[in-house]
N, CA, C and O atoms as a DFTB+ gen file, in Angstrom:
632 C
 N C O
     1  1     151.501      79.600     116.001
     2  2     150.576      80.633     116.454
     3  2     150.823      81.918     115.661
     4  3     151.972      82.338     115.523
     5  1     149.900      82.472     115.203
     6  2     149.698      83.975     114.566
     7  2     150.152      84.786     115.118
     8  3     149.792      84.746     116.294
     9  1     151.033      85.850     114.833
    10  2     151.844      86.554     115.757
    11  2     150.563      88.230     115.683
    12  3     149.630      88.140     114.885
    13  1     150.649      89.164     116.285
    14  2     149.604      90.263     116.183
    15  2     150.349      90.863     114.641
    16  3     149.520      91.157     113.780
    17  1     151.506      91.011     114.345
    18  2     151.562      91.973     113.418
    19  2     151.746      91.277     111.886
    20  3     152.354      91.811     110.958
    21  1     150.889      89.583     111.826
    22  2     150.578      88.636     111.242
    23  2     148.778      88.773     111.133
    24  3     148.306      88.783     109.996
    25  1     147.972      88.859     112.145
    26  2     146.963      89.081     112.487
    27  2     146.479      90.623     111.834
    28  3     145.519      90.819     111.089
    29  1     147.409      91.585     112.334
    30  2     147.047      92.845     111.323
    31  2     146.933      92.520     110.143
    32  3     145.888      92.973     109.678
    33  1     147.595      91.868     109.334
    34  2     147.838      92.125     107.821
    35  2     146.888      91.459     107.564
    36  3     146.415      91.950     106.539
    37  1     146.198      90.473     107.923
    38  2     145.000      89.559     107.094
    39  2     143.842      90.272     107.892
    40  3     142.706      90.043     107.477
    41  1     143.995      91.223     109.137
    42  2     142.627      92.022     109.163
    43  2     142.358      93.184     108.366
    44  3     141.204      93.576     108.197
    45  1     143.653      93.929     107.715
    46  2     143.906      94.986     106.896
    47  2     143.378      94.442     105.392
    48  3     142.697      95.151     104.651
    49  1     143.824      92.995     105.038
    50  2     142.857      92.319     103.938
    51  2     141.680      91.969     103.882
    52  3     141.168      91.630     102.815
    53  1     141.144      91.983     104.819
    54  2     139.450      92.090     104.914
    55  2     138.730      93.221     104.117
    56  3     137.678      93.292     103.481
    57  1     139.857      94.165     104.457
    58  2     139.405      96.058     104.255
    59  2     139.280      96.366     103.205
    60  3     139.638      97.537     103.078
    61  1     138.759      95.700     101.804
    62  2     139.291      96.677     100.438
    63  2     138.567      97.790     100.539
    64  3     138.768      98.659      99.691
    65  1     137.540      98.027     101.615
    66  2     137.519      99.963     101.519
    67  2     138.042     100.681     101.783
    68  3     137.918     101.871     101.491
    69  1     139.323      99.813     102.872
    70  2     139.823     100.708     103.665
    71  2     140.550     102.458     103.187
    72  3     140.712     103.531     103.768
    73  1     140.762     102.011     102.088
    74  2     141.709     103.464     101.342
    75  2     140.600     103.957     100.823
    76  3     140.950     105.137     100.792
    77  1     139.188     103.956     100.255
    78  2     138.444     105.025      99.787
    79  2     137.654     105.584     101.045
    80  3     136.906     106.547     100.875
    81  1     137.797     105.002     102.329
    82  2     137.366     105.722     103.402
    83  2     138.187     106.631     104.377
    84  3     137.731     107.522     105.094
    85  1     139.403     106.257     104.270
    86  2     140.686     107.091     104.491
    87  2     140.535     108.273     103.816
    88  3     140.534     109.314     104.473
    89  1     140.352     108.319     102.126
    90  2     140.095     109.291     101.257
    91  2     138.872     110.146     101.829
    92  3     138.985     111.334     102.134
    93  1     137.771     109.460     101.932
    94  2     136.392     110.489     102.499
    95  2     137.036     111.105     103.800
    96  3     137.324     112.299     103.729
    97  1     137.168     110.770     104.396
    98  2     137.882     110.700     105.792
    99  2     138.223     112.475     105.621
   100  3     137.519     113.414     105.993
   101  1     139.629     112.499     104.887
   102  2     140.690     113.947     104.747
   103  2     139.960     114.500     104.065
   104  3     140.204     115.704     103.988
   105  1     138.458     113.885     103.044
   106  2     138.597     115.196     102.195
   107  2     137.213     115.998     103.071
   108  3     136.672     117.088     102.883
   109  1     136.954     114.879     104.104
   110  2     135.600     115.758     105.200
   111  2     136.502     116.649     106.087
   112  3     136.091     117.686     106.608
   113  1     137.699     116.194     106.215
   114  2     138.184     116.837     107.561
   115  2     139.132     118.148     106.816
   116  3     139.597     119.115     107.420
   117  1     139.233     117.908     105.610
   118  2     139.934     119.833     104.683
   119  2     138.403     120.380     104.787
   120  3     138.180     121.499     105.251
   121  1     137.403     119.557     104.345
   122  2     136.261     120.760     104.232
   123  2     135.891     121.247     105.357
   124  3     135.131     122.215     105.333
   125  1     136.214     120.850     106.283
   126  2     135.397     120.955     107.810
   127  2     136.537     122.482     108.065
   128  3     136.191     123.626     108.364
   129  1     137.817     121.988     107.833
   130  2     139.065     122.586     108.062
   131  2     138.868     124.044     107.620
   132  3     138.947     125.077     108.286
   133  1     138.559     123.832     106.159
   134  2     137.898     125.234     105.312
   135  2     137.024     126.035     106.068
   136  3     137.028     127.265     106.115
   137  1     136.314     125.298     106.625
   138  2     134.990     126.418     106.914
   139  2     135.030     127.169     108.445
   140  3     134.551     128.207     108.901
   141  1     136.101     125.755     109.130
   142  2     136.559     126.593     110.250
   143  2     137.287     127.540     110.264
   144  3     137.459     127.976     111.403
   145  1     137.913     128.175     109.325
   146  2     139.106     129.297     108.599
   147  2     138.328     130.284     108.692
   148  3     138.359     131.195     109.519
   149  1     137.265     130.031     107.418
   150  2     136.780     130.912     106.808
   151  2     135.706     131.511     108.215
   152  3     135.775     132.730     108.374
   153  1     134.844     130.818     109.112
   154  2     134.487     131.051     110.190
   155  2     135.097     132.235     111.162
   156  3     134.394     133.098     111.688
   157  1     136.554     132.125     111.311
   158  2     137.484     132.584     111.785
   159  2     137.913     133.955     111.142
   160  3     137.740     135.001     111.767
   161  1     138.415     133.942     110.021
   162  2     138.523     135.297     109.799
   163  2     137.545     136.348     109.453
   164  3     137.762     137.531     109.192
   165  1     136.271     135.610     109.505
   166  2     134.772     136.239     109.488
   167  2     135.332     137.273     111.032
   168  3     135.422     138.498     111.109
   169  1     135.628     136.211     112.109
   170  2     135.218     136.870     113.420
   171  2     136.434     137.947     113.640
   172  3     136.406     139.048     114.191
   173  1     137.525     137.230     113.007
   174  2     138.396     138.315     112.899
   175  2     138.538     139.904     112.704
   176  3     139.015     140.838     113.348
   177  1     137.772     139.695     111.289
   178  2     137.270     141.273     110.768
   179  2     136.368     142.073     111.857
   180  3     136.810     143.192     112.116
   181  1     135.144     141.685     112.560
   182  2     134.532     141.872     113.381
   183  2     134.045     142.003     114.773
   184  3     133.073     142.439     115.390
   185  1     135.933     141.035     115.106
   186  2     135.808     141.144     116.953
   187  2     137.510     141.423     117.179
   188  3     138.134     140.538     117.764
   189  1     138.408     142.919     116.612
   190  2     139.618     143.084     116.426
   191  2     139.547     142.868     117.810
   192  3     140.234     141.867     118.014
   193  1     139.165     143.202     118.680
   194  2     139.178     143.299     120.323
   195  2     139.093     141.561     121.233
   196  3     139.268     141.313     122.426
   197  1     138.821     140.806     120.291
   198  2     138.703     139.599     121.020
   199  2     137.284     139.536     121.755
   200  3     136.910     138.376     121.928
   201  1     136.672     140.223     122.085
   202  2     135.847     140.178     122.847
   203  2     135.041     138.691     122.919
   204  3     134.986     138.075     123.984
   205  1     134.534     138.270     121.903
   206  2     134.431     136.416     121.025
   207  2     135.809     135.545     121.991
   208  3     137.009     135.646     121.737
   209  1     135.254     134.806     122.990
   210  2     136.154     133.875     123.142
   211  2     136.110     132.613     122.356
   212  3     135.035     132.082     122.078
   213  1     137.263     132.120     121.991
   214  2     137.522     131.243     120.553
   215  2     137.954     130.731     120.944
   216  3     138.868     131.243     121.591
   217  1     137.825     129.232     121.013
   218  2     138.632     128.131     121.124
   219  2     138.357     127.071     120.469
   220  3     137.231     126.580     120.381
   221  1     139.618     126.536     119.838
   222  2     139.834     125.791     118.697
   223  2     139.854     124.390     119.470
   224  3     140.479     124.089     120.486
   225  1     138.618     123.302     118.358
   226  2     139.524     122.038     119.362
   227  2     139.015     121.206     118.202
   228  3     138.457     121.688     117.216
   229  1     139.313     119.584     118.450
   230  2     138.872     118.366     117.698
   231  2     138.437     117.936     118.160
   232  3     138.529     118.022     119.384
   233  1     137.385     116.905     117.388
   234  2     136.371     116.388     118.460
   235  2     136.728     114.857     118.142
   236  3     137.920     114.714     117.872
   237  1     135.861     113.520     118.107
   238  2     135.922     112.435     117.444
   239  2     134.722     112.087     117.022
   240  3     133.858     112.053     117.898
   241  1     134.363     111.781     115.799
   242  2     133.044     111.295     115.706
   243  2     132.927     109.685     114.689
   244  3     133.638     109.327     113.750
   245  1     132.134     109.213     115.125
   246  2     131.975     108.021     114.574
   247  2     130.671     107.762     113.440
   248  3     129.533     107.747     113.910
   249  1     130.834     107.583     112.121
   250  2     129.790     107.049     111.584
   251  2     129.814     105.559     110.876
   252  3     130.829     105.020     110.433
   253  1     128.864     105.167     110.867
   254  2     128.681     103.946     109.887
   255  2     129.493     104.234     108.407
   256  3     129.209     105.212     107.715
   257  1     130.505     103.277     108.038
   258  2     130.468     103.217     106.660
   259  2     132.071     104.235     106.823
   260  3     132.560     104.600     105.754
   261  1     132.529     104.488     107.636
   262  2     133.498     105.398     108.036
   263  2     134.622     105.260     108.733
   264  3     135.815     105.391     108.460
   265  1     133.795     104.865     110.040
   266  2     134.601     104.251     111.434
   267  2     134.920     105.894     111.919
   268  3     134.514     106.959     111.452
   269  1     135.516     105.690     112.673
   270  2     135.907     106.686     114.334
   271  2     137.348     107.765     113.488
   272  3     138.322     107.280     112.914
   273  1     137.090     109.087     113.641
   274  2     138.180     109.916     113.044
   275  2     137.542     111.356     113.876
   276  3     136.447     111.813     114.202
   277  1     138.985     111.709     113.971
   278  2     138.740     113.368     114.215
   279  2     139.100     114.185     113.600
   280  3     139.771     114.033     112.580
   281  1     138.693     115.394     114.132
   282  2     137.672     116.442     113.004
   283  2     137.553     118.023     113.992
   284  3     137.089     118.349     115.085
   285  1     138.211     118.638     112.953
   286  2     137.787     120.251     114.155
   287  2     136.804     120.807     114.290
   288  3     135.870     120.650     113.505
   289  1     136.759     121.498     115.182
   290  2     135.340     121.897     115.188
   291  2     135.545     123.396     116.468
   292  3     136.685     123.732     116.787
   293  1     134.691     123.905     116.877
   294  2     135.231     125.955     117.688
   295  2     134.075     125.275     118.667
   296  3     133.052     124.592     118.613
   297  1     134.794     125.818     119.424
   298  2     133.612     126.935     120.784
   299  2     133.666     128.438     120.654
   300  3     134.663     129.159     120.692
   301  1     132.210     128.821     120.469
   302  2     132.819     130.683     120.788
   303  2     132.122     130.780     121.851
   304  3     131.043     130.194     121.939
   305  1     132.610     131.528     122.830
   306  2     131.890     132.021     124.432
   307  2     131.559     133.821     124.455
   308  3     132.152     134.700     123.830
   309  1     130.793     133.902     125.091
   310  2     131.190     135.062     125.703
   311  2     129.365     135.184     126.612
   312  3     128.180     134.874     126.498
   313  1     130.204     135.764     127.341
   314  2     129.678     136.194     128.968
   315  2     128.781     134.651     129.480
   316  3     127.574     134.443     129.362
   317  1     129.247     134.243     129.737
   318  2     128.584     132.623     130.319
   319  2     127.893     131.744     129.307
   320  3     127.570     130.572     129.497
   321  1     127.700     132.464     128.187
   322  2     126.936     131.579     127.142
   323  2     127.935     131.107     126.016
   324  3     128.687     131.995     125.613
   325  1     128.071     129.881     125.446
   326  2     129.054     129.359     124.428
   327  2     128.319     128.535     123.038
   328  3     127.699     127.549     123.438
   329  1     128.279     128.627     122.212
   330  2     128.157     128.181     120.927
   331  2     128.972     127.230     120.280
   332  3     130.088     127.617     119.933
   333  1     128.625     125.991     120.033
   334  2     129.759     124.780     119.582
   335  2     129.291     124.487     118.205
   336  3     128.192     123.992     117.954
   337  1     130.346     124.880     117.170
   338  2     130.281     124.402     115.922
   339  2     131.036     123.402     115.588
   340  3     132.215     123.654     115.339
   341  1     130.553     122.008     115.495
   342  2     131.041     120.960     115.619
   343  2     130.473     120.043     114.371
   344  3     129.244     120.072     114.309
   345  1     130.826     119.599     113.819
   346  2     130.931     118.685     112.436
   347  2     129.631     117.755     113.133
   348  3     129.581     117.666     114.359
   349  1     128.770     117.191     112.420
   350  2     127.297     116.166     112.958
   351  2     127.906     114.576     112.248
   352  3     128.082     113.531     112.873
   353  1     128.118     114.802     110.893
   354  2     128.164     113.627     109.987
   355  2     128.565     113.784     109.064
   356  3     128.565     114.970     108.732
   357  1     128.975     113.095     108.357
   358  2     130.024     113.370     106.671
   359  2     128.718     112.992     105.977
   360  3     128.103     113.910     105.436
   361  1     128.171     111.641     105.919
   362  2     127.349     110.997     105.731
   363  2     125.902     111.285     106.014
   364  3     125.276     110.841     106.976
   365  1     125.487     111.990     105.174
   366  2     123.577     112.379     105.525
   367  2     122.892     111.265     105.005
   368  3     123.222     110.665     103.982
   369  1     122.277     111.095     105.467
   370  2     121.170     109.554     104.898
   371  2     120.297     110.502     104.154
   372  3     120.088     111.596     104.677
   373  1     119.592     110.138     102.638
   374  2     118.849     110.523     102.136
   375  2     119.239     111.697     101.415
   376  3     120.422     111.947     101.185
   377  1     118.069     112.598     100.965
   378  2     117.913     113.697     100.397
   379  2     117.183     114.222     101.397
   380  3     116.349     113.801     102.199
   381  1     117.851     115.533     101.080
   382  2     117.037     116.965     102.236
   383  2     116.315     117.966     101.195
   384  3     116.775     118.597     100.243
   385  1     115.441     117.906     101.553
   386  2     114.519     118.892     101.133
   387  2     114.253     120.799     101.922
   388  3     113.910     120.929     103.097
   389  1     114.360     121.334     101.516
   390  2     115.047     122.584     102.796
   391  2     113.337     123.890     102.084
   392  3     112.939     123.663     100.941
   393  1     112.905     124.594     102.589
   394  2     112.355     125.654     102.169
   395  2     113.213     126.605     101.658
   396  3     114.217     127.017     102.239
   397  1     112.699     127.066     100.231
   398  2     113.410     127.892      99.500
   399  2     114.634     127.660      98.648
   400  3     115.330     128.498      98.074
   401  1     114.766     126.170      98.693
   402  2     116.105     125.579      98.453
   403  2     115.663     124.132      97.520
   404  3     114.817     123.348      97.949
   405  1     116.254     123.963      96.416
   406  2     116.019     122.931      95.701
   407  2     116.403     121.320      96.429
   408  3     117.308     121.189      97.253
   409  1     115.748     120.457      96.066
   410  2     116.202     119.166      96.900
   411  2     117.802     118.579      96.390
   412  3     118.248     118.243      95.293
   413  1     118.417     118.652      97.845
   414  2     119.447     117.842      97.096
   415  2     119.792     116.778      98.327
   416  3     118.953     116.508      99.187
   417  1     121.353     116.112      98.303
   418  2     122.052     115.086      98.870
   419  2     123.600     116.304      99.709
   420  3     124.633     116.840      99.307
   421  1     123.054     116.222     100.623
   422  2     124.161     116.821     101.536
   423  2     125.545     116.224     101.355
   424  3     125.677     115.000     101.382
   425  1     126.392     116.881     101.205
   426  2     127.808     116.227     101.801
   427  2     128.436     116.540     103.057
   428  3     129.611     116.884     103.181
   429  1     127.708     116.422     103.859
   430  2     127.646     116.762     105.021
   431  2     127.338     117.646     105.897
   432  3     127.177     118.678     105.246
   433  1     127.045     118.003     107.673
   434  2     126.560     118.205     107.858
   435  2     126.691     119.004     109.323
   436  3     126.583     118.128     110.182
   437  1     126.809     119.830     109.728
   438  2     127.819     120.727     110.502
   439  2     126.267     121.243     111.591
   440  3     125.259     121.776     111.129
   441  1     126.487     120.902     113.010
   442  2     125.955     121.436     113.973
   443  2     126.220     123.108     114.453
   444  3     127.412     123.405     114.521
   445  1     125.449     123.975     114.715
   446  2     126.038     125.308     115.326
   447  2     124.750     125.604     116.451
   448  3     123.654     126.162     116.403
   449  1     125.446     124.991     117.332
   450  2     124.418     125.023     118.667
   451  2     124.829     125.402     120.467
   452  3     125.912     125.233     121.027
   453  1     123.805     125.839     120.927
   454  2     123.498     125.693     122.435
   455  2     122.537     125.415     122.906
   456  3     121.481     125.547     122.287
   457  1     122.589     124.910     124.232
   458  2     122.008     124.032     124.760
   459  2     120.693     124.419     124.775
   460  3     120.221     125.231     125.572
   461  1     119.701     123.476     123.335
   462  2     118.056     123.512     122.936
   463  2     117.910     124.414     121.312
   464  3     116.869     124.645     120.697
   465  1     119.300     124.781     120.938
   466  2     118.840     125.424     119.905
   467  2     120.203     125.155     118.869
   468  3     121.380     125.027     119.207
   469  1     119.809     125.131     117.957
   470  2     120.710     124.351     116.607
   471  2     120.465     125.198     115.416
   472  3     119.310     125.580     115.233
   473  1     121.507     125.587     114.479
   474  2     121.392     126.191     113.041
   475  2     122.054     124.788     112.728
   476  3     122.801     124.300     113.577
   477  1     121.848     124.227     111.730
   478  2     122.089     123.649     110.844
   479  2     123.065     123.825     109.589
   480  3     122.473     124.585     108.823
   481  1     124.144     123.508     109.106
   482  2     125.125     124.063     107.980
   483  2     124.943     122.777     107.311
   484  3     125.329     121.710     107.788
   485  1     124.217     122.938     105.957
   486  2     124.333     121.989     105.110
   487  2     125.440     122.402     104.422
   488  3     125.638     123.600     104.217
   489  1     126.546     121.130     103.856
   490  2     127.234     120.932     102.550
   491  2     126.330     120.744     101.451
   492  3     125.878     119.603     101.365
   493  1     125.872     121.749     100.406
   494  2     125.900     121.377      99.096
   495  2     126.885     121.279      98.446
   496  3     127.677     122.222      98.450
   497  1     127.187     119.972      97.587
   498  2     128.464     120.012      96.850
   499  2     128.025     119.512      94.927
   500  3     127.617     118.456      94.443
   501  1     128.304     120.613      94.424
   502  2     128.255     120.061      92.909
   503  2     129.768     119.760      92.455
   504  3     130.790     119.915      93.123
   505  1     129.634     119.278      91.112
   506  2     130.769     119.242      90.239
   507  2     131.318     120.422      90.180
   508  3     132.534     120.470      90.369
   509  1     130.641     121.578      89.928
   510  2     131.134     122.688      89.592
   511  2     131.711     123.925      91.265
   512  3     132.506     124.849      91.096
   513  1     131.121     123.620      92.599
   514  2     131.293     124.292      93.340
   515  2     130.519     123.567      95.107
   516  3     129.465     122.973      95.335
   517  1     131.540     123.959      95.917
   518  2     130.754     123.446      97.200
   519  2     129.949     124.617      97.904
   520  3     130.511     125.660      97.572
   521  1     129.235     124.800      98.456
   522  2     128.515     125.685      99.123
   523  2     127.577     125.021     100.668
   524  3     127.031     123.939     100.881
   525  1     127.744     126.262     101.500
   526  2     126.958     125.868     102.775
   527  2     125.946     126.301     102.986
   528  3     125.721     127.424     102.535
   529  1     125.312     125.881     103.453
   530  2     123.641     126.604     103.617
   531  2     123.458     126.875     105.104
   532  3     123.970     125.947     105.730
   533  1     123.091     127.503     105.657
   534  2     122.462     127.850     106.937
   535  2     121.089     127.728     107.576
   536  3     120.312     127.653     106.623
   537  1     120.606     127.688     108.367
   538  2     119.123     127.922     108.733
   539  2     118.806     127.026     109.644
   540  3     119.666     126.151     109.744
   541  1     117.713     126.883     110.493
   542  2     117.095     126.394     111.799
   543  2     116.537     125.092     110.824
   544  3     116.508     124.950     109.602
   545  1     116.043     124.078     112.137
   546  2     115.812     122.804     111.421
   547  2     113.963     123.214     110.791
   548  3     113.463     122.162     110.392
   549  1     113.451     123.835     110.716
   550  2     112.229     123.817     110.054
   551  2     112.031     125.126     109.052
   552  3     111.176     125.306     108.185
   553  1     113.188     126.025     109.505
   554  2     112.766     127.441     108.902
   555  2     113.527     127.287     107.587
   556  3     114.096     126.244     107.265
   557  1     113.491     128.614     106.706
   558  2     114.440     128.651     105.327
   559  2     115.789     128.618     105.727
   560  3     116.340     129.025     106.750
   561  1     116.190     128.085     104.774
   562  2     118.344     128.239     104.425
   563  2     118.152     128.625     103.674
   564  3     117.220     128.630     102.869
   565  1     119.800     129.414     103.888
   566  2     120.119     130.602     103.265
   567  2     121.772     130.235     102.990
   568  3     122.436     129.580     103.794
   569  1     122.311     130.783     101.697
   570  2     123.723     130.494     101.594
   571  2     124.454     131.017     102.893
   572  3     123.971     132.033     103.391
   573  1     125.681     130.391     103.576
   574  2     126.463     130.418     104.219
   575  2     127.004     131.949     103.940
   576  3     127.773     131.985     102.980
   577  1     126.774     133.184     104.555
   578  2     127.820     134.014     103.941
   579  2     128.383     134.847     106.019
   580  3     128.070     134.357     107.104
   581  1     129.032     135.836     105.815
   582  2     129.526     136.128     106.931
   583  2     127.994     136.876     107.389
   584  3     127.517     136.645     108.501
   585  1     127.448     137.594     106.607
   586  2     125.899     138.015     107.689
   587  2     125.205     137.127     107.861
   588  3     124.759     137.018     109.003
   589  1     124.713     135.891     106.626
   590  2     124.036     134.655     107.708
   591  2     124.982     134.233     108.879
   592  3     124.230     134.407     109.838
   593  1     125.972     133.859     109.311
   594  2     126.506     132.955     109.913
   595  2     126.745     134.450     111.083
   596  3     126.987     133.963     112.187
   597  1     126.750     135.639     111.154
   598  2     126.747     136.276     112.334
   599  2     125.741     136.776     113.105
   600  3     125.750     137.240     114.245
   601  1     124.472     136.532     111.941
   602  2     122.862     136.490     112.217
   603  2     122.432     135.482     113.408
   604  3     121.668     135.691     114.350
   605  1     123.393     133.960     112.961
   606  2     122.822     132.903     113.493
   607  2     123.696     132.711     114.785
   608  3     123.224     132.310     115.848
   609  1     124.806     132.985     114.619
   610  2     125.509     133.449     116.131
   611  2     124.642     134.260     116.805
   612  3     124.482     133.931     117.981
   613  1     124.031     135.217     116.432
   614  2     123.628     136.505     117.232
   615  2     122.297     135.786     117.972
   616  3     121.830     136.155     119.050
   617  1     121.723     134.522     117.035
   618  2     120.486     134.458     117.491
   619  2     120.974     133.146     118.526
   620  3     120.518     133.099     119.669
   621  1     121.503     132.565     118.251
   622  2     122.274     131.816     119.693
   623  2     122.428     132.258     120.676
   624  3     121.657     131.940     121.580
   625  1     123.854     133.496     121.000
   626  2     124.202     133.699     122.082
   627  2     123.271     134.964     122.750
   628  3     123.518     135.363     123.888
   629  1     122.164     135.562     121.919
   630  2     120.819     136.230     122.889
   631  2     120.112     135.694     123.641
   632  3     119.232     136.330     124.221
């Protein structure tokens, strides 16, 4: 009889993706990591008082072609209303076409929502540089900078 840690090793040989999805895996969860930083000391400069309740957490998300991994992602609160910026998908199906914005292939794809209303954070990623885009699901994106991204907070938690 096959013992389980006999059974692992010939299910681990099934896997020859297994290590280039491990790889996508860390290099979604540094970028995710990045932007939650950079998110952060945005609010830093701008809420010395705390007033922004912040809380840091991980979530788990599952896609096709991936499997099940976690991934950080914020709540910001304040006065009964909260905003969850939470990672959507590594994996965008297709090309996105955006107003004002040339067509490209997302590298993923970052939720910033409350309950009925969503900004959208596209990953553009070239050879030469990664960049985020911002904007509502029908209106223009706009590069990721600390006044888009405190614009789109502002228009959330009003």
């Amino acid at each position: 009889m096959q013992t389980f840690k006999e059974w692992l090793a010939e299910e681990a040989s099934k896997d020859p993706g297994a290590s280039e999805r491990k790889r996508k895996i860390a290099d979604w969860k540094r970028t995710v990591t990045e932007l939650r930083d950079q998110i952060l000391e945005w609010l830093e400069e701008d809420d010395p008082n705390r007033t922004l309740y912040v809380e840091r957490q991980e979530i788990t998300r599952g896609e096709e072609g991936l499997g099940w991994y976690r991934v950080p992602a914020l709540r910001l609160s304040i006065g009964g209303r909260a905003v969850d910026i939470a990672p959507l998908s590594r994996n965008v199906a297709g090309r996105v076409v955006l107003k004002n914005y040339p067509e490209f292939h997302p590298g993923g794809l970052v939720g910033m929502s409350i309950i009925g209303r969503t900004h959208y954070i596209y990953l553009h990623e070239t050879e030469a540089e990664k960049k985020w885009l911002i904007g509502k699901d029908s209106g223009s994106y706009r590069e990721l900078t600390k006044d888009t991204f405190e614009s789109a907070l502002m228009d959330l938690l009003s």
